[in-house]
C-alpha positions in Angstrom: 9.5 -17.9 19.3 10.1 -18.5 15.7 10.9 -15.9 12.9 7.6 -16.1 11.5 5.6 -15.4 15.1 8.1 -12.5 15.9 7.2 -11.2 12.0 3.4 -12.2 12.7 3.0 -10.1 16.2 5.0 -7.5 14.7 2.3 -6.6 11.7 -0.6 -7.0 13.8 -0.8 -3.8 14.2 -0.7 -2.8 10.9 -4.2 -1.6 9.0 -6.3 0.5 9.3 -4.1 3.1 11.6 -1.7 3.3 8.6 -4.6 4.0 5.9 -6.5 6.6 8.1 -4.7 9.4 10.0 -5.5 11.4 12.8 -8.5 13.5 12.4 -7.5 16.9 12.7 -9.4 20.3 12.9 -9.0 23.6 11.1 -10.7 26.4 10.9 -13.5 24.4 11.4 -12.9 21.9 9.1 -12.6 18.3 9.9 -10.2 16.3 8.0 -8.5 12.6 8.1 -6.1 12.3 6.1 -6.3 8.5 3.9 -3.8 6.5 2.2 -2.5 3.6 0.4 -0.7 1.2 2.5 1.0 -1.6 0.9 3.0 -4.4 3.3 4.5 -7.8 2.2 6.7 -9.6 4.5 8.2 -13.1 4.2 10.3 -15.7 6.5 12.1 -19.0 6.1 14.0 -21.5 8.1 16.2 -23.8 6.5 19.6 -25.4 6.3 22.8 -23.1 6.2 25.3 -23.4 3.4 27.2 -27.0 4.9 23.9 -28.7 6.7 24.5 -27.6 9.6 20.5 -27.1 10.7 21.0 -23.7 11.0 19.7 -21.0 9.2 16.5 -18.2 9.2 15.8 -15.3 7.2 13.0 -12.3 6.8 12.3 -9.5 5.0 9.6 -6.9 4.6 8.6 -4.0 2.8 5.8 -1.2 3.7 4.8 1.7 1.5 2.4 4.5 2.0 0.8 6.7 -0.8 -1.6 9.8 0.1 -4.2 9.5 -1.6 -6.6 12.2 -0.2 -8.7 13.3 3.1 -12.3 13.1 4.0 -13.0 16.7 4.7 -16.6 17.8 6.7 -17.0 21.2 6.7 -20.3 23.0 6.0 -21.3 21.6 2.9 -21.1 18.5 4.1 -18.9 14.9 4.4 -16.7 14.4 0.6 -13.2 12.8 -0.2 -10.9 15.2 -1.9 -8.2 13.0 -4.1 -4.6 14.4 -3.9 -4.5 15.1 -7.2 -0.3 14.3 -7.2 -0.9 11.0 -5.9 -4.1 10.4 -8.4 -1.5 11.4 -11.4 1.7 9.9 -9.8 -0.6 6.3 -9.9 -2.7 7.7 -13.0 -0.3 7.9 -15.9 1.5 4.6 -15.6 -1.6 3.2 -15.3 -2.9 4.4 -18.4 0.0 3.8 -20.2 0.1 0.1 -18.8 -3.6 -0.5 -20.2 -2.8 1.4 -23.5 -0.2 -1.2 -24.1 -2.1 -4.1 -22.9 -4.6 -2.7 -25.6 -2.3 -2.8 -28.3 -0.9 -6.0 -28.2 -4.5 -7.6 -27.7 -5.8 -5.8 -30.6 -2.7 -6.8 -32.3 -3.3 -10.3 -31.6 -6.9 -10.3 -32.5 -6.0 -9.1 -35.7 -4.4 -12.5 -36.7 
């Protein structure tokens, strides 16, 4: 089996049981917890460093951010946002578009 199968069996399982936790109960209160689950993996096969025919690499990286829970409760289904996460994400955001902005109003000035 190759690098690239063993990676590809390995991130099968990957999806939607790392966005959505276990539902849980409090109090009466249903809650699954959701986040924002970003995976990139990669593989190669080539030559080592004197042509020998040997040679294989991988990597990966995974990263999760909460982003909120769907809460039922008496009121009714909602999503509450983490409000850390929402800011966390937010402001960088904001200050990557405000700069964006600027430039292309810069440049439509000419």
């Amino acid at each position: 089996m190759s690098l690239v199968e063993r990676l590809a069996d390995t991130v099968m399982g990957i999806g939607v049981k790392n966005v959505y936790g276990e539902p849980t109960e409090l109090n009466g209160v249903h809650i699954v917890p959701v986040a924002l689950s970003v995976h990139s993996f990669g593989a190669g096969e080539g030559k080592g460093p004197k042509d020998t025919g040997e040679g294989d690499g991988g990597g990966g990286f995974v990263a999760s951010v909460p982003i909120g829970a769907y809460v039922r409760d008496i009121r009714g289904l909602r999503f509450e946002p983490n409000l850390v996460s929402l800011l966390a994400v937010g402001i960088p955001f904001v200050w990557v578009t405000g700069r964006v902005l600027a430039r292309l109003l810069k440049i439509a000035k000419k």
